[in-house]
N, CA, C and O atoms as a printed pandas DataFrame, in Angstrom:
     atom_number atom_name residue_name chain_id  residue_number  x_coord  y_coord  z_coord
0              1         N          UNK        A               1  125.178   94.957   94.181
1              2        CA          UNK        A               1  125.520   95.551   92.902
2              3         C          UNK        A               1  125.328   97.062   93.011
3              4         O          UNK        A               1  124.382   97.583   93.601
4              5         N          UNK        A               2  126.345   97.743   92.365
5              6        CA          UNK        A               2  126.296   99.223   92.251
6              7         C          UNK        A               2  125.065   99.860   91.729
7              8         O          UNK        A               2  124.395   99.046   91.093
8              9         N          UNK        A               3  124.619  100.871   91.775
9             10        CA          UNK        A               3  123.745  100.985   90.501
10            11         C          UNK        A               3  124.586  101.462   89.012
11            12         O          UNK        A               3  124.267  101.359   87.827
12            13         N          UNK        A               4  125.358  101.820   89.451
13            14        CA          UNK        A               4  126.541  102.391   88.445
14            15         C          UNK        A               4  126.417  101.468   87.374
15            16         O          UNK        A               4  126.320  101.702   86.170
16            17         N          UNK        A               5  126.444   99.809   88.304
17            18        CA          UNK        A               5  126.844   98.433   86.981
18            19         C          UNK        A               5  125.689   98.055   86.577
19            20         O          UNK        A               5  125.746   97.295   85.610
20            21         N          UNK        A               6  124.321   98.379   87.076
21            22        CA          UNK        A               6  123.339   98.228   86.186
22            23         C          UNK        A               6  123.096   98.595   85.206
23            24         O          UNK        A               6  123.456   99.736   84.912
24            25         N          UNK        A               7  122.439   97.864   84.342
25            26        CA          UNK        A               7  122.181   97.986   82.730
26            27         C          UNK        A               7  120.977   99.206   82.746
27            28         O          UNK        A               7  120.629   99.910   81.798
28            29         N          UNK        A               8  120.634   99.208   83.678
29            30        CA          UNK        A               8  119.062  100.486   83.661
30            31         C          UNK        A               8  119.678  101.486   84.417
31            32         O          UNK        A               8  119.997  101.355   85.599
32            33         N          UNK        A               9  119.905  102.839   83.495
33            34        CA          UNK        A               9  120.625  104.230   84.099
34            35         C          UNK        A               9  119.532  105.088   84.694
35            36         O          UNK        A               9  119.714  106.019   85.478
36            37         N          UNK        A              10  118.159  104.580   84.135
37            38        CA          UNK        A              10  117.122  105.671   84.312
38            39         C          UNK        A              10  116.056  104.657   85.314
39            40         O          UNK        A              10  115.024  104.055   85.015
40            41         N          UNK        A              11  116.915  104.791   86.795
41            42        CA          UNK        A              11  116.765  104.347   88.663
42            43         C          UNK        A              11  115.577  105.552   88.537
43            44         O          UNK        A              11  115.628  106.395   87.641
44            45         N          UNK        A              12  114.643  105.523   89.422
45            46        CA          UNK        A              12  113.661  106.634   89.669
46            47         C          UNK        A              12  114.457  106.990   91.295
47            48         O          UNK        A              12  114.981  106.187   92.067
48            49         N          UNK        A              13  114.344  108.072   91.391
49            50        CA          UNK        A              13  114.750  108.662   92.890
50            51         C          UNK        A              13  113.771  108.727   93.505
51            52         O          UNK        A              13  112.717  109.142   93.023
52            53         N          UNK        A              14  113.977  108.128   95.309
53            54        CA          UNK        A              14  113.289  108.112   96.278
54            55         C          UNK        A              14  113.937  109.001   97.091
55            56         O          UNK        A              14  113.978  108.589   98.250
56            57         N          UNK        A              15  114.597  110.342   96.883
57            58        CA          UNK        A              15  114.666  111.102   97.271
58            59         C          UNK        A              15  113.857  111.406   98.838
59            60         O          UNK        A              15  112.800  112.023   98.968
60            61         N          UNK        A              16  114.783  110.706  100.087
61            62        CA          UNK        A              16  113.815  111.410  101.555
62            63         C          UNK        A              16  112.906  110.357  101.754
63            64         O          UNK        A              16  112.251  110.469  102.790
64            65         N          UNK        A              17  112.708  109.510  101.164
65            66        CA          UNK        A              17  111.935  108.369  101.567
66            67         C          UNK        A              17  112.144  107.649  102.826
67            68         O          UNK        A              17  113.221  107.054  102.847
68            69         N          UNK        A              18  111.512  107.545  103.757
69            70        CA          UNK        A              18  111.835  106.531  104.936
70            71         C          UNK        A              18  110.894  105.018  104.563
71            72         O          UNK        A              18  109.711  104.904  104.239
72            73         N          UNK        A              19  111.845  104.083  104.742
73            74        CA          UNK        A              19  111.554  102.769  104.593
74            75         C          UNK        A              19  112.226  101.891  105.601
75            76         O          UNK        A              19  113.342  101.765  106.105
76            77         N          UNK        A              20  110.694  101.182  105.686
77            78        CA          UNK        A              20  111.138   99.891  106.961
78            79         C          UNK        A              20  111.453   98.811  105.984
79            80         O          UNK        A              20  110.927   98.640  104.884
80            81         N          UNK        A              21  112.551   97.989  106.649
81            82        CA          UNK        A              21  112.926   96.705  105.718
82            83         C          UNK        A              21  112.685   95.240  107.140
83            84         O          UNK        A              21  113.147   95.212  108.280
84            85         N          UNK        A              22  111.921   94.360  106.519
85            86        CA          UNK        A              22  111.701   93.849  107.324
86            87         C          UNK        A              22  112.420   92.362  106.923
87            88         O          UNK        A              22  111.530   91.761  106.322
88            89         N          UNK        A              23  113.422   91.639  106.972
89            90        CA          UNK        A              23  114.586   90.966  106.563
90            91         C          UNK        A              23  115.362   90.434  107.793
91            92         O          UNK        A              23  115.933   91.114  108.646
92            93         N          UNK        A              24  115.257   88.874  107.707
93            94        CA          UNK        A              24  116.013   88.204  108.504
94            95         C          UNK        A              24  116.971   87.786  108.915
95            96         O          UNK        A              24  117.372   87.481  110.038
96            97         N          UNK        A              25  117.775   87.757  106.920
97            98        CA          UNK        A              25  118.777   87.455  107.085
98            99         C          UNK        A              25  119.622   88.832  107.192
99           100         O          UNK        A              25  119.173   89.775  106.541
100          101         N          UNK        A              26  120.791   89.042  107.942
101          102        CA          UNK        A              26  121.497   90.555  107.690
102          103         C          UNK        A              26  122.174   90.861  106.555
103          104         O          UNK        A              26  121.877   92.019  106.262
104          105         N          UNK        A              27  122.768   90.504  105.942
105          106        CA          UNK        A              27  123.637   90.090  104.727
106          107         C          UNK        A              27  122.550   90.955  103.807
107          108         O          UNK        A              27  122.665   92.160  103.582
108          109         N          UNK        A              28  121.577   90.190  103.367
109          110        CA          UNK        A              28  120.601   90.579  102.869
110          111         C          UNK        A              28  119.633   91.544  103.150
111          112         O          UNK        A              28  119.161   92.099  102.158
112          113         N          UNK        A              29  119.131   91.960  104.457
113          114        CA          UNK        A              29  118.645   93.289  104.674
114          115         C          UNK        A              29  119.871   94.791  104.475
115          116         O          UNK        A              29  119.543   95.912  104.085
116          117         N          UNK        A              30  121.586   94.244  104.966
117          118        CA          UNK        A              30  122.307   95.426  104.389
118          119         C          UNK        A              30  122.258   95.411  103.044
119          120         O          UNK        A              30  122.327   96.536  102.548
120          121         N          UNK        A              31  122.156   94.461  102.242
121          122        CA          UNK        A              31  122.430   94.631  100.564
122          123         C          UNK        A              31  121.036   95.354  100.509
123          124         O          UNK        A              31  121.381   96.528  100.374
124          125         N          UNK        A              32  119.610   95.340  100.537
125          126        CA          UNK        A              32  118.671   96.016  100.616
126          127         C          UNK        A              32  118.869   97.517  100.859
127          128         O          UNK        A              32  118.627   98.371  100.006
128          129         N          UNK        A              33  119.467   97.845  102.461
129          130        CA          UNK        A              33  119.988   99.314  102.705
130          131         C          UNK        A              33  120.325  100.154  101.797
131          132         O          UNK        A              33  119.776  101.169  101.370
132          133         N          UNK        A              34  121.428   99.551  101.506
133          134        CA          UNK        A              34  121.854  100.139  100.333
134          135         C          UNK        A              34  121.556  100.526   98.982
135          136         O          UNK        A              34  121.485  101.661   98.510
136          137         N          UNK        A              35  121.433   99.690   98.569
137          138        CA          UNK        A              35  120.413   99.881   97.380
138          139         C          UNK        A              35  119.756  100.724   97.549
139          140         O          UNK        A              35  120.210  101.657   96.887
140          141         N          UNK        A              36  118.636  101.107   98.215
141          142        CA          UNK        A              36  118.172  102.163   99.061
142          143         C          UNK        A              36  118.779  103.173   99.301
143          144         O          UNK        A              36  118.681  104.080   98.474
144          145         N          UNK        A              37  119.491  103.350  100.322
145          146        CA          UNK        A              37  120.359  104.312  100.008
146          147         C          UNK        A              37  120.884  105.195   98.172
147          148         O          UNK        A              37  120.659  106.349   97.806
148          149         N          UNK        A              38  121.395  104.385   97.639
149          150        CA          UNK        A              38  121.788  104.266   96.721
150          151         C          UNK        A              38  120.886  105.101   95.805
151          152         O          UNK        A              38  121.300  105.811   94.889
152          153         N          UNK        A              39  119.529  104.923   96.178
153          154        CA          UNK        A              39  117.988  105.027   95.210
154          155         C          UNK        A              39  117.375  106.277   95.946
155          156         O          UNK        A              39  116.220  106.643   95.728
156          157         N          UNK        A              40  118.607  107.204   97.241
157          158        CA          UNK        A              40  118.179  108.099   97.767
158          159         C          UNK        A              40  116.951  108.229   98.758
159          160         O          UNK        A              40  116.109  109.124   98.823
160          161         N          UNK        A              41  117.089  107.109   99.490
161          162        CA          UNK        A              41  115.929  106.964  100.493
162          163         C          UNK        A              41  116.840  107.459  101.623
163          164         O          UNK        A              41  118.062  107.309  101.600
164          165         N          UNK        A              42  115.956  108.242  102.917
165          166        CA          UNK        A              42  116.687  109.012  103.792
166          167         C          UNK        A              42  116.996  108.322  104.802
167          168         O          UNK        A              42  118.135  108.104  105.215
168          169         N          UNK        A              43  115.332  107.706  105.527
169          170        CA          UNK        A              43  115.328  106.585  106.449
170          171         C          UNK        A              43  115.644  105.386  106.104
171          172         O          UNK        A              43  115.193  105.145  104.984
172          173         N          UNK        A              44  116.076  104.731  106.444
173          174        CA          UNK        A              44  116.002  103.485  106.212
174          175         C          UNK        A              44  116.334  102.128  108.251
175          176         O          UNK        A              44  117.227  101.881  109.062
176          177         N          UNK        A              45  115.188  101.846  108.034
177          178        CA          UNK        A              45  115.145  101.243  109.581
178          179         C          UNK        A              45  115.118   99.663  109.260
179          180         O          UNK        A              45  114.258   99.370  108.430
180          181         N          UNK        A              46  115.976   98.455  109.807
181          182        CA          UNK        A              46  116.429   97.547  109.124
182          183         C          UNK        A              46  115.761   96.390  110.509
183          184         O          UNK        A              46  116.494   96.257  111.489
184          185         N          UNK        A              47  114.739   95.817  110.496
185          186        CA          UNK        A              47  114.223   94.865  111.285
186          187         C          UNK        A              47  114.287   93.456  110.944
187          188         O          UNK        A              47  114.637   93.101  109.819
188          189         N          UNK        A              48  113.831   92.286  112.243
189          190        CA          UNK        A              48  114.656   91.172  111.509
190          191         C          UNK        A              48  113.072   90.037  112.009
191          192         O          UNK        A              48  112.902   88.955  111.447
192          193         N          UNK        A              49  112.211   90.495  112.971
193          194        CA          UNK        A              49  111.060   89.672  113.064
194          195         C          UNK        A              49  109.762   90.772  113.238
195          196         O          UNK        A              49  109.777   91.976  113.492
196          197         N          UNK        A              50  108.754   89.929  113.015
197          198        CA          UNK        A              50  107.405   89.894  113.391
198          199         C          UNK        A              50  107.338   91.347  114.495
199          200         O          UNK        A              50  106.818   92.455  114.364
200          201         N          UNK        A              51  108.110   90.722  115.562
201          202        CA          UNK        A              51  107.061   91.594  116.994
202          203         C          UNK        A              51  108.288   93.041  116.519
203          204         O          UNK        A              51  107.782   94.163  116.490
204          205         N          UNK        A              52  109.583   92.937  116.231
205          206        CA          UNK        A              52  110.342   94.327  116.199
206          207         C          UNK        A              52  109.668   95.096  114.822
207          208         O          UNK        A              52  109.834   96.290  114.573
208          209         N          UNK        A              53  108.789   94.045  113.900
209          210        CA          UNK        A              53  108.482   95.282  112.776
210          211         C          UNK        A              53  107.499   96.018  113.310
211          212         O          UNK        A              53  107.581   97.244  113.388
212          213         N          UNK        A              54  106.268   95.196  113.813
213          214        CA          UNK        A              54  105.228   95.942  114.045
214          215         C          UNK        A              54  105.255   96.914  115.400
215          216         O          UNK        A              54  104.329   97.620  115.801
216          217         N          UNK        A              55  106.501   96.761  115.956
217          218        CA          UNK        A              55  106.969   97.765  117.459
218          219         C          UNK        A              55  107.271   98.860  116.458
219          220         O          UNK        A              55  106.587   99.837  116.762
220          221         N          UNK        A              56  108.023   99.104  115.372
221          222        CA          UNK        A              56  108.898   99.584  114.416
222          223         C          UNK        A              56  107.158  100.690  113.928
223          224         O          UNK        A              56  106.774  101.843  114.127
224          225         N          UNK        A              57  106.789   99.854  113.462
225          226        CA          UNK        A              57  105.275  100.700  113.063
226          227         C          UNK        A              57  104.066  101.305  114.067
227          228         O          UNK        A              57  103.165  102.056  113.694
228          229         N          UNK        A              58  104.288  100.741  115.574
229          230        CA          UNK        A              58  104.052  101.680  116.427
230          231         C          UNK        A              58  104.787  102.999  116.548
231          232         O          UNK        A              58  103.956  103.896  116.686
232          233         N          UNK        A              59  106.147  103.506  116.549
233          234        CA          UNK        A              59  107.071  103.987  116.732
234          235         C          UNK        A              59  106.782  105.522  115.577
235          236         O          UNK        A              59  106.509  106.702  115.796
236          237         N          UNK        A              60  106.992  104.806  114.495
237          238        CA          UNK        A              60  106.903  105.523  113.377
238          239         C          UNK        A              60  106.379  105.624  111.937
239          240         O          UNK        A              60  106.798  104.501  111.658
240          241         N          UNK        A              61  105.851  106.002  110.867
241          242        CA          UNK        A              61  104.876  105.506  109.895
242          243         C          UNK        A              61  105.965  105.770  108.539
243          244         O          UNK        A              61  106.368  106.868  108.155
244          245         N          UNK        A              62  106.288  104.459  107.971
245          246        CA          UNK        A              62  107.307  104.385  107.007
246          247         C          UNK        A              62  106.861  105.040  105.584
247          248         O          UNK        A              62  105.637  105.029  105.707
248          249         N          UNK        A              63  107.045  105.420  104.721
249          250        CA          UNK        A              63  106.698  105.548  103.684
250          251         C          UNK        A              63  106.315  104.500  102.864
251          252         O          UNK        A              63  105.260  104.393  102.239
252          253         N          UNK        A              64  107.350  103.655  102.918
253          254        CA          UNK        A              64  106.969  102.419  102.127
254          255         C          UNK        A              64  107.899  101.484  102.759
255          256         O          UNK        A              64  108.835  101.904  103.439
256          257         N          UNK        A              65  107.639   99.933  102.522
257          258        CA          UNK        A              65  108.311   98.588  103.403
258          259         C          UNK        A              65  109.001   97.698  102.322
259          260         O          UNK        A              65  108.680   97.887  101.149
260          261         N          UNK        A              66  110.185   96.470  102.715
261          262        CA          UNK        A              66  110.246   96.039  101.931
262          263         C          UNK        A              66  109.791   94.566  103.030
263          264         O          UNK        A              66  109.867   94.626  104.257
264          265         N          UNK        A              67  109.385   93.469  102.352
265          266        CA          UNK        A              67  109.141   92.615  103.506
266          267         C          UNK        A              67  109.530   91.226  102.658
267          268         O          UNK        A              67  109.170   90.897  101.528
268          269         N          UNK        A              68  110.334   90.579  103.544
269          270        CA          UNK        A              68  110.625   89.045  103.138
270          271         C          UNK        A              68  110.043   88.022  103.899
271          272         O          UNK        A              68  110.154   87.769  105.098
272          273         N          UNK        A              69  109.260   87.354  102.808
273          274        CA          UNK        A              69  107.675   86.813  103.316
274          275         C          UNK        A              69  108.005   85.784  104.521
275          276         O          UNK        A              69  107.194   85.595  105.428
276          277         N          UNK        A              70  109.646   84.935  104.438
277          278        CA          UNK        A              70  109.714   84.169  105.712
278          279         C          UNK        A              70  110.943   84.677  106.439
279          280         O          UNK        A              70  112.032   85.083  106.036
280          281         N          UNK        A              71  110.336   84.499  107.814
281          282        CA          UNK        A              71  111.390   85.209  108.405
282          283         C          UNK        A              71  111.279   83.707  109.524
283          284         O          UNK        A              71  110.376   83.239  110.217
284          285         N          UNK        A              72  112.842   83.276  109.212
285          286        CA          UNK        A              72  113.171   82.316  109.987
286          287         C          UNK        A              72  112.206   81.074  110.158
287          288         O          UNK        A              72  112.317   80.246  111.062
288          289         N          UNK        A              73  111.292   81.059  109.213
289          290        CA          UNK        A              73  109.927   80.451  109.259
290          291         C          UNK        A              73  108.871   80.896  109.623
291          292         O          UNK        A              73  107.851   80.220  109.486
292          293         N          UNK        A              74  108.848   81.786  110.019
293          294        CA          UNK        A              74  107.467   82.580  110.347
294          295         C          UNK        A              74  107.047   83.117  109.173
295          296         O          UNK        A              74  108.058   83.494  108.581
296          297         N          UNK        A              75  106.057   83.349  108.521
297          298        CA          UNK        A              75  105.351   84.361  107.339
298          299         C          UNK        A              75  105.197   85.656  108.072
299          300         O          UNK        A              75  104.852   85.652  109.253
300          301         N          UNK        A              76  105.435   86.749  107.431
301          302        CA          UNK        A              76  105.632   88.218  107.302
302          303         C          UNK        A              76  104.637   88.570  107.515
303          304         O          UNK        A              76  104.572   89.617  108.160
304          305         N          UNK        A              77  102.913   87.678  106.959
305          306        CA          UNK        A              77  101.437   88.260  106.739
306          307         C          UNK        A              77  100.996   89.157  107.994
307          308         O          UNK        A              77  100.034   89.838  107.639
308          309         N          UNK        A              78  101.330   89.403  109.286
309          310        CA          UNK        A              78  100.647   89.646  110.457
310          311         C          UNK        A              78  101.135   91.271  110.100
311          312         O          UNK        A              78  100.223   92.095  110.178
312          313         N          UNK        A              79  102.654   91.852  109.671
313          314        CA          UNK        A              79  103.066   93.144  108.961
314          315         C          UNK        A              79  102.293   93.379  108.035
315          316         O          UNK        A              79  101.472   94.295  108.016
316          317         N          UNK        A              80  102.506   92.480  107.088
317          318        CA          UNK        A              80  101.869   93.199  105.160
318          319         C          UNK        A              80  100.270   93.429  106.346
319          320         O          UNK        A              80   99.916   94.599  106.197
320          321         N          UNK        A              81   99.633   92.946  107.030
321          322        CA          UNK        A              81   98.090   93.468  107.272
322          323         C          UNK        A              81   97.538   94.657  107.848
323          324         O          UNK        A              81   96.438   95.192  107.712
324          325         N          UNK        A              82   99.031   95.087  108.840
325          326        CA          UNK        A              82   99.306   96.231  109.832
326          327         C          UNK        A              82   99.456   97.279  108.630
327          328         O          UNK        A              82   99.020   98.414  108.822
328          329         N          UNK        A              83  100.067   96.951  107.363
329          330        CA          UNK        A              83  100.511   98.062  106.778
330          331         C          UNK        A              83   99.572   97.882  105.928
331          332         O          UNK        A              83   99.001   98.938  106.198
332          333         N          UNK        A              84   98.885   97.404  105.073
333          334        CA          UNK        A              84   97.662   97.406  104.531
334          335         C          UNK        A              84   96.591   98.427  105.758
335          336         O          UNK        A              84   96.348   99.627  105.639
336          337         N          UNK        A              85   96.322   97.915  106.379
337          338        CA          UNK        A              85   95.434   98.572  106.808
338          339         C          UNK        A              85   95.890  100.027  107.530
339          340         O          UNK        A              85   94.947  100.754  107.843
340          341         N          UNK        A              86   97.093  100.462  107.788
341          342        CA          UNK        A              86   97.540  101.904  107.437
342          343         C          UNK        A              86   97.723  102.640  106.433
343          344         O          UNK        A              86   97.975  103.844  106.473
344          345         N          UNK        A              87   97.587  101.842  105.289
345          346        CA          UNK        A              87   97.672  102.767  104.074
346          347         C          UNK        A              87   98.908  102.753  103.512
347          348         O          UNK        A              87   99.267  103.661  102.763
348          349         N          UNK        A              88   99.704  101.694  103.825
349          350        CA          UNK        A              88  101.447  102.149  103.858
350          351         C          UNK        A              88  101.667  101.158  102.907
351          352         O          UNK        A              88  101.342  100.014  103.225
352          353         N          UNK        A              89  102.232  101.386  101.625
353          354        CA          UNK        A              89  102.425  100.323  100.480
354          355         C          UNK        A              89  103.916   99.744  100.935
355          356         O          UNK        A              89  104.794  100.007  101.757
356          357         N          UNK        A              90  103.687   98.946  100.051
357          358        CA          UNK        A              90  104.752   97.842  100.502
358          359         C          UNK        A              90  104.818   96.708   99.778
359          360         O          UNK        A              90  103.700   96.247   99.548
360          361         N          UNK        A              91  105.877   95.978   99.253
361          362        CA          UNK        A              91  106.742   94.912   98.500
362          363         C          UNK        A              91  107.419   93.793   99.064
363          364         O          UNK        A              91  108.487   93.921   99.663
364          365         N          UNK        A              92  106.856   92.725   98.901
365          366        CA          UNK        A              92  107.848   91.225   99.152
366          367         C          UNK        A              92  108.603   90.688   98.794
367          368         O          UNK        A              92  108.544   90.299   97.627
368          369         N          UNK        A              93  109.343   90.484   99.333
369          370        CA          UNK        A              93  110.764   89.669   98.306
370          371         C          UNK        A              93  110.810   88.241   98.879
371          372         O          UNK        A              93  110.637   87.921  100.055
372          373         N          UNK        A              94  111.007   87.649   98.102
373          374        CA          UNK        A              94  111.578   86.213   98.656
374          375         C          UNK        A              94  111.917   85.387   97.580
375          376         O          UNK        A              94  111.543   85.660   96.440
376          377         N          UNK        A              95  112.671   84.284   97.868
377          378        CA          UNK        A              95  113.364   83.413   96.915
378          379         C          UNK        A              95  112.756   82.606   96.230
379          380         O          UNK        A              95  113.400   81.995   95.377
380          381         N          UNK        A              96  111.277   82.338   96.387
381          382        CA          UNK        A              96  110.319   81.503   95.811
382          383         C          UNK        A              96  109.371   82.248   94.621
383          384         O          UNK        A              96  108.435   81.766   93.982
384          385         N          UNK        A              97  109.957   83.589   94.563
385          386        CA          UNK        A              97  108.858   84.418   93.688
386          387         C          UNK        A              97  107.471   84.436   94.269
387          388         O          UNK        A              97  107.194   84.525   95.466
388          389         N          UNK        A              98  106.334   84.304   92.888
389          390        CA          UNK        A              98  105.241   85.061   93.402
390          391         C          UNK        A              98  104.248   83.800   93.714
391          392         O          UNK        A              98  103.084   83.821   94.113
392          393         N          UNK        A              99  105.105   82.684   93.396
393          394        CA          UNK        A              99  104.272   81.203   93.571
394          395         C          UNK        A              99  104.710   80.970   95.479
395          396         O          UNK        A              99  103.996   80.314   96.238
396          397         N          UNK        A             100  106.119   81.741   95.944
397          398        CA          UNK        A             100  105.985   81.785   97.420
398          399         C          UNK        A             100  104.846   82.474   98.333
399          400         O          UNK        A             100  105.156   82.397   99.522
400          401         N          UNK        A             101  103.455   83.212   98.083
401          402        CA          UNK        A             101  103.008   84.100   98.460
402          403         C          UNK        A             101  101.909   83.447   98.680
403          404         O          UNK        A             101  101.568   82.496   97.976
404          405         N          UNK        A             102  101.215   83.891   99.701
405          406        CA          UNK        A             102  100.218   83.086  100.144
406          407         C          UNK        A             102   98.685   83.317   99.018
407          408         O          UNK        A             102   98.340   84.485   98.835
408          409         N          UNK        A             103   98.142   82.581   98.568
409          410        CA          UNK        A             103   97.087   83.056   97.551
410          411         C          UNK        A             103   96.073   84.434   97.854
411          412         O          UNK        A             103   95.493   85.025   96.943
412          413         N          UNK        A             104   95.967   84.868   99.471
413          414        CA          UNK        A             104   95.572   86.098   99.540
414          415         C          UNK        A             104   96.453   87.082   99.473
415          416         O          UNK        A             104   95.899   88.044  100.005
416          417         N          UNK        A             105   97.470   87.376   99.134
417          418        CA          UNK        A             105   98.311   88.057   98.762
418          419         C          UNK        A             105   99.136   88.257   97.170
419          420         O          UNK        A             105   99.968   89.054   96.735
420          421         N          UNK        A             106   98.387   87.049   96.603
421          422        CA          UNK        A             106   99.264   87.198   95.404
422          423         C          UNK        A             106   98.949   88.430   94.441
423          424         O          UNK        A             106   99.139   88.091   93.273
424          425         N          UNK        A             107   98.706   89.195   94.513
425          426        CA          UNK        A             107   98.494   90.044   94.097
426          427         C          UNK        A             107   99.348   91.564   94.396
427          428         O          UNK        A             107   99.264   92.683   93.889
428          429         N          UNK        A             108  100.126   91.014   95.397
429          430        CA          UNK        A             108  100.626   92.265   95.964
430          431         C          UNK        A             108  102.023   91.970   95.105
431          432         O          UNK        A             108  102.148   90.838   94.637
432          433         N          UNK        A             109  103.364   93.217   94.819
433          434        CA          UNK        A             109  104.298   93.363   94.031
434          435         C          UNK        A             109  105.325   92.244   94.863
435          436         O          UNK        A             109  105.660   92.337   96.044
436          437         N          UNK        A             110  105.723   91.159   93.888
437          438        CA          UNK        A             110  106.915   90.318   94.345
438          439         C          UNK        A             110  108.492   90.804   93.960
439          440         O          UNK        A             110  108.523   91.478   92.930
440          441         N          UNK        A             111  109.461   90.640   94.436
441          442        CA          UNK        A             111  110.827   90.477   93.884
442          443         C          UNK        A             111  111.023   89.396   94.122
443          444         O          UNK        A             111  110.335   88.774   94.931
444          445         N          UNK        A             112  112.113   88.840   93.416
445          446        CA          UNK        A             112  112.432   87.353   93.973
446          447         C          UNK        A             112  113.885   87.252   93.759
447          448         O          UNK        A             112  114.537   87.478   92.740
448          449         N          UNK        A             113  114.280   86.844   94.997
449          450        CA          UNK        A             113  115.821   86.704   95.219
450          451         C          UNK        A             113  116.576   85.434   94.468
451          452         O          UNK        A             113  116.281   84.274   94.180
452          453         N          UNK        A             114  117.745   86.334   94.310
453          454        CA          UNK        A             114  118.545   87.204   94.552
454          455         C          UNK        A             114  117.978   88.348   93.240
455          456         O          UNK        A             114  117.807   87.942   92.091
456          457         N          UNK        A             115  117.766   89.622   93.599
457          458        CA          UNK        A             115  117.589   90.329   92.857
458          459         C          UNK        A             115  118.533   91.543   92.237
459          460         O          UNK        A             115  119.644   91.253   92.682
460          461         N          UNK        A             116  118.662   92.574   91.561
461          462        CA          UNK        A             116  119.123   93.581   91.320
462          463         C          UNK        A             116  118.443   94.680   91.646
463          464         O          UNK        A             116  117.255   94.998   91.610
464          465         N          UNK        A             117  119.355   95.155   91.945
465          466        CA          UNK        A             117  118.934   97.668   92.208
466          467         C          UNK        A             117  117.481   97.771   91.679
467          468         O          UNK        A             117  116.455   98.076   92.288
468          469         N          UNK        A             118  117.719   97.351   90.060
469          470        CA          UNK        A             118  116.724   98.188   88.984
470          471         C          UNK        A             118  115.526   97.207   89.470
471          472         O          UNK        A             118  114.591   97.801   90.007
472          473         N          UNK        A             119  115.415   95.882   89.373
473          474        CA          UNK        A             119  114.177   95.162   89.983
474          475         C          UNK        A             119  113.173   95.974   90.859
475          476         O          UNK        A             119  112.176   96.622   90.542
476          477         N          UNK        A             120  114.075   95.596   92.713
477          478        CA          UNK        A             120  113.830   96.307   93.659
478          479         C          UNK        A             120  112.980   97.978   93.728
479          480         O          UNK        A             120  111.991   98.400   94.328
480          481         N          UNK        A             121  113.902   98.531   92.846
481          482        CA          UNK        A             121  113.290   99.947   92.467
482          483         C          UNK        A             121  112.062  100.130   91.628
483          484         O          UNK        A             121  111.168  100.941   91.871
484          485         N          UNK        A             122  112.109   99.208   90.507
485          486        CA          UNK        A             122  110.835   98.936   89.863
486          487         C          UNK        A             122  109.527   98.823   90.545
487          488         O          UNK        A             122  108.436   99.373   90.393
488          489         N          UNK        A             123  110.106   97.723   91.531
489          490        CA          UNK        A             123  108.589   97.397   92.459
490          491         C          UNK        A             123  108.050   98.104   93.729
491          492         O          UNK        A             123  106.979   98.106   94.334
492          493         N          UNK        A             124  109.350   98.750   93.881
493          494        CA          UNK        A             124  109.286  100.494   94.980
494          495         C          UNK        A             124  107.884  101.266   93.944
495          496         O          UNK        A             124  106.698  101.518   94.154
496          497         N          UNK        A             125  108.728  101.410   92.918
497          498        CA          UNK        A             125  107.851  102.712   92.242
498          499         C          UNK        A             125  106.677  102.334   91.836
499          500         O          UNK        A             125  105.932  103.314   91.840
500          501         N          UNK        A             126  105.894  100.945   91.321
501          502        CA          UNK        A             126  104.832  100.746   91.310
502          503         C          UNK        A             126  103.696  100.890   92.405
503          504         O          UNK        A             126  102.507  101.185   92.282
504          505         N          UNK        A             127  104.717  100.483   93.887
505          506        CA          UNK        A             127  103.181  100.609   95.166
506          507         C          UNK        A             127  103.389  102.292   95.136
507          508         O          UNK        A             127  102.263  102.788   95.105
508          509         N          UNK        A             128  104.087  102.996   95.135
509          510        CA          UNK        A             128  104.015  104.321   95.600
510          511         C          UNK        A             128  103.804  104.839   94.607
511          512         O          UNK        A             128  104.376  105.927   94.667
512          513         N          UNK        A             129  103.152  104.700   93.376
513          514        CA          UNK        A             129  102.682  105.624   92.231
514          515         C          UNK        A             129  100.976  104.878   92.105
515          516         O          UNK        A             129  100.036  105.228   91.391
516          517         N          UNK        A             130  101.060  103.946   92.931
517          518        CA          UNK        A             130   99.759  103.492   92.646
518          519         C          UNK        A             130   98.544  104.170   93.652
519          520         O          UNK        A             130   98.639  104.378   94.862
520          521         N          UNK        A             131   97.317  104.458   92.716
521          522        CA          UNK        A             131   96.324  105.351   93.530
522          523         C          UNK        A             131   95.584  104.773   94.838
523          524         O          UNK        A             131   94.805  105.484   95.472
C-alpha cells in the first residue's frame, strides 16, 4: 500500500535511518523495503535467516530492525538478543500477533501481518522514541 492511500497523512519521517529487515519470505521483506523507503529510511539491508542477520550485525550497526519472529521455522530470538544487548531497538512482525511471541518477549512492540505503512511506522516510532 502507498502511503498516499493511507487513511493516516501524519507518517513520522525516518529521514536517513538505516534498518536491517530480517524476513523470510521476499514478497514480504520487499513490501517492508518499501514502506521504508517510503517513511524515508536511507539504509535499508533485507536478510532472510538467523546466521546472515547476525553476520549483517557484525558488519554494521542498524539503527533500528524489523524482525519476523519465524523464519522458515526457526524463531528470530538468537537476533532480537544480539540487538537487545547492543542497544539497537527493534520490532516483530508476524502473523500470529502478540500471542505469537515467546512469553519472554512479549513485551517487546508487535505488528501482525498482513499489516499497513501507518501500523509498521507506529511501532518504528515507539522503540526509537523510547528512553
Amino acid at each position: 500500500m502507498s502511503l498516499d492511500e493511507s487513511a493516516d497523512t501524519s507518517l513520522p519521517n525516518f529521514d536517513r535511518l538505516s534498518v536491517l529487515i530480517v524476513e523470510d519470505e521476499a514478497i514480504i521483506s520487499f513490501l517492508i523495503e518499501d514502506i521504508l523507503r517510503e517513511l524515508g529510511c536511507g539504509v535499508v539491508r533485507n536478510v532472510a535467516g538467523i546466521a546472515e542477520a547476525l553476520a549483517a550485525l557484525d558488519e554494521a550497526r542498524p539503527d533500528v530492525a524489523v524482525l519476523d519472529v519465524n523464519l522458515d521455522g526457526v524463531e528470530v530470538y538468537p537476533v532480537a538478543e544480539r540487538l537487545r544487548d547492543c542497544g539497537i531497538p527493534f520490532v516483530f512482525t508476524t502473523g500470529y500477533g502478540a500471542d505469537g511471541l515467546d512469553p519472554g518477549w512479549a513485551h517487546m512492540p508487535v505488528v501482525q501481518k498482513p499489516f499497513r505503512s501507518d501500523m509498521l511506522a507506529r511501532a518504528l516510532e515507539a522503540v526509537l522514541v523510547k528512553p
